[in-house]
C-alpha positions in Angstrom: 67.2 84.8 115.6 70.9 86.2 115.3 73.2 85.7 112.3 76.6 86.3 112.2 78.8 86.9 109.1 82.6 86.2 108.7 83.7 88.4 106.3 87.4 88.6 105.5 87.7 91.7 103.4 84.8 94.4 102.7 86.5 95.9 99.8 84.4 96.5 96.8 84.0 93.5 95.1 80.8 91.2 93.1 81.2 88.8 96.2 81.2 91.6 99.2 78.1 92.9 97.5 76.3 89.8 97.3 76.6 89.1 101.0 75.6 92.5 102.0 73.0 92.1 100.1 71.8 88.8 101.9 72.4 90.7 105.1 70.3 93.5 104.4 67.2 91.4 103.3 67.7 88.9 106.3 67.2 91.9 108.6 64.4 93.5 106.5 62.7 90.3 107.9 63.3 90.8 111.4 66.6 89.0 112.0 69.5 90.6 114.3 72.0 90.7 111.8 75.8 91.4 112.4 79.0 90.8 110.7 82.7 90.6 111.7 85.5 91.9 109.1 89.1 91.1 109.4 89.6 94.2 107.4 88.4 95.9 104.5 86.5 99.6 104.0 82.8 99.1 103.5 81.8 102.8 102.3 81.2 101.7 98.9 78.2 100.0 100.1 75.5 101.7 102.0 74.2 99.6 104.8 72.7 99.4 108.0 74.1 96.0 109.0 76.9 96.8 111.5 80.7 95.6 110.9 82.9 94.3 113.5 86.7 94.6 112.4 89.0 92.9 114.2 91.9 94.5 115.4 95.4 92.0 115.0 97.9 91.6 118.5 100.5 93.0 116.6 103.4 95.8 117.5 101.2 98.5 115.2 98.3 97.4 116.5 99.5 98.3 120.0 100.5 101.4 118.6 97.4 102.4 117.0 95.9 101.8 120.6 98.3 104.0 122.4 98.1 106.7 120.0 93.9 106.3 119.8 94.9 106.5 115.6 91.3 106.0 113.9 92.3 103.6 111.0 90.4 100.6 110.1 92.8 97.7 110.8 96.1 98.9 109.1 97.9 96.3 110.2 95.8 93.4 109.0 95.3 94.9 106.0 99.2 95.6 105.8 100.1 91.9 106.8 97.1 90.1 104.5 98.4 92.6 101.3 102.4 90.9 102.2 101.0 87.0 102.4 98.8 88.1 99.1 102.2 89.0 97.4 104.0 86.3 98.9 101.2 84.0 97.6 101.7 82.1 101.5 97.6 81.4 100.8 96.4 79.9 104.6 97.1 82.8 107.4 96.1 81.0 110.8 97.0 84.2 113.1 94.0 86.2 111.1 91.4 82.7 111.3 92.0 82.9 114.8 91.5 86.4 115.5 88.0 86.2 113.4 86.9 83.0 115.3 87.9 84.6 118.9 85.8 87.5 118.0 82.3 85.6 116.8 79.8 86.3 119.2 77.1 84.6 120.5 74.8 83.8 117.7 72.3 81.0 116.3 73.9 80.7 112.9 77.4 81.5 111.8 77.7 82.3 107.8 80.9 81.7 106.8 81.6 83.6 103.3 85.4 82.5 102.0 87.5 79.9 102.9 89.7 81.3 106.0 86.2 82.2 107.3 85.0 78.6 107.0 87.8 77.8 109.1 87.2 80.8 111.6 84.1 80.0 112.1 84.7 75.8 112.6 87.2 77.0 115.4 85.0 79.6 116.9 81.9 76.8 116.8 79.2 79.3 117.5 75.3 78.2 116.9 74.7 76.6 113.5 77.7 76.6 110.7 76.9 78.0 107.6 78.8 78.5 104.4 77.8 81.2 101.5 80.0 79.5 98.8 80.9 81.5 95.7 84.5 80.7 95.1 86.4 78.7 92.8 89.7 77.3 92.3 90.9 79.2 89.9 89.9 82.3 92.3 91.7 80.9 95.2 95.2 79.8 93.3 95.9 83.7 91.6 95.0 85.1 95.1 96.2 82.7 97.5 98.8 80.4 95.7 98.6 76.5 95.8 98.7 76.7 99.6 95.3 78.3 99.7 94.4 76.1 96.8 94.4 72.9 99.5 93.1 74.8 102.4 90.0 75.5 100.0 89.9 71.7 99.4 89.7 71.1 103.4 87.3 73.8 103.6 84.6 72.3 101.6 84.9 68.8 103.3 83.8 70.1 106.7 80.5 69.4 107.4 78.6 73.5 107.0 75.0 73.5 105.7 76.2 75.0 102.4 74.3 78.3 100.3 75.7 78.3 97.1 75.2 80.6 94.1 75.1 78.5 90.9 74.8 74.7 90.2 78.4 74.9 89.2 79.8 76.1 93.3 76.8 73.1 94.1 79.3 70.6 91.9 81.9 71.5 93.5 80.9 70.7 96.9 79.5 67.6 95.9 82.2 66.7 94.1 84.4 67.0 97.6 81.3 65.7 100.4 78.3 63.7 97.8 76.3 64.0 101.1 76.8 67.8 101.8 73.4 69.6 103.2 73.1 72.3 100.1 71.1 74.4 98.8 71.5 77.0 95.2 70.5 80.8 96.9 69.8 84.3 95.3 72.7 86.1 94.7 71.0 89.8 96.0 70.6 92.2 93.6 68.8 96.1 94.8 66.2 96.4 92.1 65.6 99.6 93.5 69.0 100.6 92.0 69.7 98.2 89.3 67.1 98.9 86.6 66.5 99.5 83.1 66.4 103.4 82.6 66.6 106.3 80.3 70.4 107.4 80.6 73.2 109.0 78.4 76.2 109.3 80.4 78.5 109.7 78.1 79.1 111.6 74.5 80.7 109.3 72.5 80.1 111.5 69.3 77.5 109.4 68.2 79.5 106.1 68.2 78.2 102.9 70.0 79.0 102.1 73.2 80.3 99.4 74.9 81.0 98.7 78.8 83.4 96.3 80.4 85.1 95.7 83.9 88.7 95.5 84.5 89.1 93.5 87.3 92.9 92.8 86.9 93.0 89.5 87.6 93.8 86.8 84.9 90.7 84.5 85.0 88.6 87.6 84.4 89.7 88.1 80.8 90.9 92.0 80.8 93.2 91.0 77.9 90.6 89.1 75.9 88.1 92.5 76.2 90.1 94.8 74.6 91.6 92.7 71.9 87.6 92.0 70.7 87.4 95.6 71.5 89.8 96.8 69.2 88.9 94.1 66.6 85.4 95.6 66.6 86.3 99.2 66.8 87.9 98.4 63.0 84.6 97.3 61.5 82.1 99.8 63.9 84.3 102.4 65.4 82.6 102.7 69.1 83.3 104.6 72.7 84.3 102.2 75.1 83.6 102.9 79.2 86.1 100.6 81.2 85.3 100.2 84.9 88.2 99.8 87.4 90.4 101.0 89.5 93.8 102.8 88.0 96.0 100.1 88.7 94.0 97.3 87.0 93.7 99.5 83.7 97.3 99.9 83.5 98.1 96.7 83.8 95.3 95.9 81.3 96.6 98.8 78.7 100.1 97.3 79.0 99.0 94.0 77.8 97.1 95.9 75.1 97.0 99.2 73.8 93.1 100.4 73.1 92.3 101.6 69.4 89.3 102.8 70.4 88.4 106.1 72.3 87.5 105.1 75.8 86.2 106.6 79.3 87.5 105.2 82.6 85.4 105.1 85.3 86.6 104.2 89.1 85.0 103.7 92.6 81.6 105.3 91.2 78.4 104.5 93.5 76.1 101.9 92.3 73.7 104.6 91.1 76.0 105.6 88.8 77.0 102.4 87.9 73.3 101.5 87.0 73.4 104.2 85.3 76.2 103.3 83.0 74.8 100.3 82.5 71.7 101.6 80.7 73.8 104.4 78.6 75.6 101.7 76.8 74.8 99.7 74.0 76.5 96.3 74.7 78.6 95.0 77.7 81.3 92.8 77.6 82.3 90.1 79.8 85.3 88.4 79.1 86.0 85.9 82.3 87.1 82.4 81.7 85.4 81.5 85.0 82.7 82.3 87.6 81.5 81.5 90.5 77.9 83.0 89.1 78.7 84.7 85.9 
């Protein structure tokens, strides 16, 4: 049986990893498993699952043709970054490149909600929908444009694979007779296990671990206000996770009291690993798909 995934970016991400995840075990059982990308780098994640990107009919695209430049997808990735900032939400140029390019397959898995749409247009064996979003998710990213395309998205009718009874609800609440079912999200137990670890010397002080993600619904600003209100009564070593520019927008909302160690783009082992060095994690979001 072949499966096709419709993946609109393969940055590093809880979501990316859950679908490659799903991917991998799928063709541990014998499935022919393949995926098309609109863009995205998928490095971080070490798979065997091959990843179609799709190259955009644009003037740099024609370029990077003529000039045989190696880059994955500039200009998609150049163009989605604009209508991010822009907030424009529904891009129907990159649904239709996605659904031009699925191929022949017996199940199309759509994984976000351009992708539904891609793979509705493209129309290719049995429509599928790994659901994991939520509104708030869609608004900060995609503005109140992608807000309704989301809507319309979980109205068509997709056998849906959700992650939680609360992405289940929200289906329901838009189709009560939607074919649904609540899957695993895909964790590597292989990797992500208790173990004996001390990463860090934090001078005998506890320590804590959080994730700045830099957007709003994930609570950066909440984490290190409880952060520094517990560093007064326990002073602690804190390891934050992220990527440079979603720790300085976090620190400019609110300057740490605590001594800290910032962590970005570490492997998974390592990340394991950080996991089992401290002695509390933090998780501050508002809202989640699967929390």
């Amino acid at each position: 049986m072949k499966i096709v995934f419709i993946i609109w970016n393969t940055g590093r991400s809880g979501g990316t990893r859950v679908i490659f995840e799903l991917a991998t075990r799928l063709r541990e059982k014998g499935f022919t498993v393949n995926t098309v990308a609109l863009s995205g780098n998928h490095d971080w994640f070490r798979t065997q699952i091959p990843v179609k990107y799709v190259g955009m009919p644009t003037i740099v695209g024609k370029l990077h043709n003529a000039f045989h430049i190696k880059q994955i997808n500039f200009d998609a990735v150049l163009l989605d970054g604009i209508s991010r900032r822009l907030r424009i939400g529904f891009r129907p140029d990159f649904v239709r490149a996605l659904a031009d390019n699925i191929p022949e397959t017996d199940a199309t898995i759509a994984t976000w909600y351009p992708t539904a749409l891609a793979a509705w247009f493209g129309g290719k064996g049995r429509l599928c929908y790994l659901m994991q979003d939520f509104p708030q998710l869609v608004y900060e990213v995609d503005g109140r444009y992608g807000l309704r395309m989301f809507d319309a998205s979980l109205r068509l009718p997709f056998y849906f694979i959700v992650n939680s009874t609360y992405t289940r609800d929200l289906v329901l609440e838009r189709q009560a007779n939607a074919k649904i079912r609540i899957g695993c999200v895909g964790i590597d137990h292989s990797v992500f296990h208790p173990r004996n670890a001390t990463m860090i010397d934090a001078a005998g002080k506890k320590v804590a671990m959080g994730i700045v993600r830099g957007t709003t619904f994930k609570g950066d600003k909440i984490m290190l206000e409880a952060l520094n209100i517990a560093n007064k009564k326990m002073p602690m070593h804190a390891i934050l996770i992220g990527n440079k520019k979603s720790l300085n927008k976090a620190f400019r909302m609110v300057k740490p009291e605590f001594d800290y160690t910032q962590c970005s783009n570490i492997d998974d082992n390592m990340l394991a690993r950080l996991y089992s060095s401290s002695d509390v994690f933090v998780f501050t979001s508002y809202v989640e798909g699967f929390g």
